[in-house]
C-alpha angles and dihedrals in degrees: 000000000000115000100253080059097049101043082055090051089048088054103049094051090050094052095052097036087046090044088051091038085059099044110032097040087051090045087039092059094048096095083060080077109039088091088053089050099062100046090051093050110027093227101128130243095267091056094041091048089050092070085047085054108044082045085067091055099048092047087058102043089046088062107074086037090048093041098050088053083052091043088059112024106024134267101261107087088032086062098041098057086043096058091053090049091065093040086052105040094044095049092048076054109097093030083071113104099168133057087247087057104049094041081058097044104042101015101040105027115022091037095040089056092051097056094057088043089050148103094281090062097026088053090040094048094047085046097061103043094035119092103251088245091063097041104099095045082038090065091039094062089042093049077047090065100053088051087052095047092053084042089051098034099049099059083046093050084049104049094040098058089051088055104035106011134255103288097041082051093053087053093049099057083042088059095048093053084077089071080076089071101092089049089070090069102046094055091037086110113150137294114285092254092058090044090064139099106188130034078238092072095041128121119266130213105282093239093048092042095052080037089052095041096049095048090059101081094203078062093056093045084056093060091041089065098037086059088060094044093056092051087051095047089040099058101045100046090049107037098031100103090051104047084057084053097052085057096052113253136134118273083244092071089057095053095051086047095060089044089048090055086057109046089046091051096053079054083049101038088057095039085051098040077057094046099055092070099049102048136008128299097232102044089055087042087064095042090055084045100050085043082058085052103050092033094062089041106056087038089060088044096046130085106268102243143147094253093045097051100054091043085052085049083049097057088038090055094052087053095031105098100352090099076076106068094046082037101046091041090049092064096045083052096052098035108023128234084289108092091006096127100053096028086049081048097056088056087052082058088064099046095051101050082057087049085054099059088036082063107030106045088043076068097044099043082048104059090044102044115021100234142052096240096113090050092056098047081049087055090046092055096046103040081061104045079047084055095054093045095058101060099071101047116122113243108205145079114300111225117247112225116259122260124211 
């Protein structure tokens, strides 16, 4: 690659890692405040948990939506308008005094940003103005970005909410989503039909192109996973900071954790974006998922204190958002750059309505019995049921039928 290319390739990455970092790390240290939420409003941890929750849906179910506009008319206003979303939904916030409010605030608006913002359009975006040979560490640095965001955003979070309190915090990091803005138009790129060489890689028709993903069965054991993957995620990020509470330990010690899983996966999102070109993306999809499984376990079996906490959030890092670079590139294998960003999007679906019931039912276990142990026997056994359906995907192009 000559230097003008490659100085092409540096900024992009930087647009998209920096974009992720900004609104996943902001969306990643919301559960930091649900605690100061409820006391604020009086609601109750189920109801509040209930806006995380529904946030995690409507991340999911932007995504195909945002990433067919992308698909057809380029990423860069789709990214714009969602940038402003999260700036906007995370500063109304704390201004939210009712279940309906806060649903709108952090599950419409700010979510809802963030998913056209997210991973579905940002891979979408790298992949297409990536060369092939760079695209899998190309994710991994974007995915990266997001880990570094959460790692850099918690201890903010944190120390904002000793020096200004906790609402004034949450409007701050609102404020600094907008530094995301440039960004738009530097990933703005084309369209995916101008993007294409071949009428091979072009985009399909929205409907044949869903019609032609969810007949390919390797298609539907992706999702599957990914299901797994967003309850796991969910939970964590939401419900984090409480479960470090329900052991004891000083508030502190949540925040660190949420910073530790950051900075861990952006170790784990590289080492994965690396990864994906050397073996094959399902083998290394089961691996991250039976990790899930004996990490938890031995967590719920362990003594609850400072130091294994934050080695648990370690192991959990390195696992945390490396299923999106082998996930992400699976689909692009199967599919082609075309229709990446919805069809990616449509996976995203899956995650996040198992994000909904990670965050919601950690709610829900908590209020009724007074500890996270039965959400964590649930993750065990998913992560390794994620682990098993993994091992009979297909990993290879899927035909296009022929056209006469």
């Amino acid at each position: 690659m000559n230097k003008p290319a490659a100085r092409v390739w540096w900024w992009v990455l930087l647009a998209a890692a920096g974009t992720f970092a900004l609104t996943m790390g902001t969306r990643q240290t919301m559960g930091f405040f649900l605690s100061p939420l409820n006391t604020a409003t009086g609601l109750g941890l189920a109801s509040i948990s209930l806006a995380f929750a529904f946030g995690q849906l409507w991340w999911g179910l932007t995504q195909p939506f945002a990433g067919a506009l992308a698909d057809r008319l380029g990423a860069g206003w789709v990214l714009f308008a969602g940038i402003l979303l999260v700036a906007l939904g995370t500063v109304l916030t704390p201004l939210m005094t009712s279940t309906g409010g806060l649903i709108f605030a952090i599950g419409v608006l700010a979510a809802g940003g963030a998913g056209m913002a997210g991973p579905s359009v940002l891979m979408a975006a790298t992949t297409r103005l990536i060369p092939p040979e760079r695209r899998g560490l190309a994710t991994g640095v974007v995915n990266a970005g997001g880990s570094f965001g959460q790692f850099l955003m918690a201890p903010i979070a944190a120390a904002l909410t000793a020096a200004l309190g906790w609402a004034n915090a949450l409007q701050v990091l609102g404020v600094m989503v907008l530094l995301a803005l440039p960004a738009a138009w530097v990933l703005r790129g084309s369209p995916a039909g101008a993007a294409q060489a071949t009428p091979a890689q072009a985009p399909l028709p929205v409907r044949e192109a869903l019609a032609r993903a969810w007949a390919e069965p390797s298609y539907r054991l992706l999702m599957a996973g990914f299901f797994v993957c967003g309850f796991h995620v969910a939970f964590l990020a939401t419900h984090m900071p409480g479960v470090v509470a329900a052991c004891g330990l000083p508030a502190a010690v949540g925040a660190w954790a949420l910073g530790v899983i950051g900075l861990f996966n952006i170790i784990g999102s590289l080492t994965m974006g690396w990864a994906v070109g050397r073996w094959r993306m399902k083998s290394l999809l089961s691996l991250v998922y039976a990790t899930r499984a004996v990490a938890v376990l031995l967590f719920v079996l362990a003594p609850k204190t400072e130091a294994v906490v934050l080695v648990f959030a370690a192991v959990m890092g390195l696992s945390f958002l490396s299923t999106v670079p082998p996930t992400a590139g699976l689909v692009a294998k199967f599919f082609g750059t075309g229709n990446m960003a919805m069809l990616f999007g449509v996976v995203m679906v899956s995650h996040q309505v198992g994000g909904f019931l990670g965050a919601w039912l950690g709610g829900q276990v908590f209020q009724f019995t007074g500890s996270y142990d039965w959400v964590w026997y649930v993750d065990i056994v998913l992560a390794v049921g994620a682990a098993l359906l993994h091992l009979p995907i297909r990993e290879a192009p899927v035909r296009r039928a022929q056209t006469v």
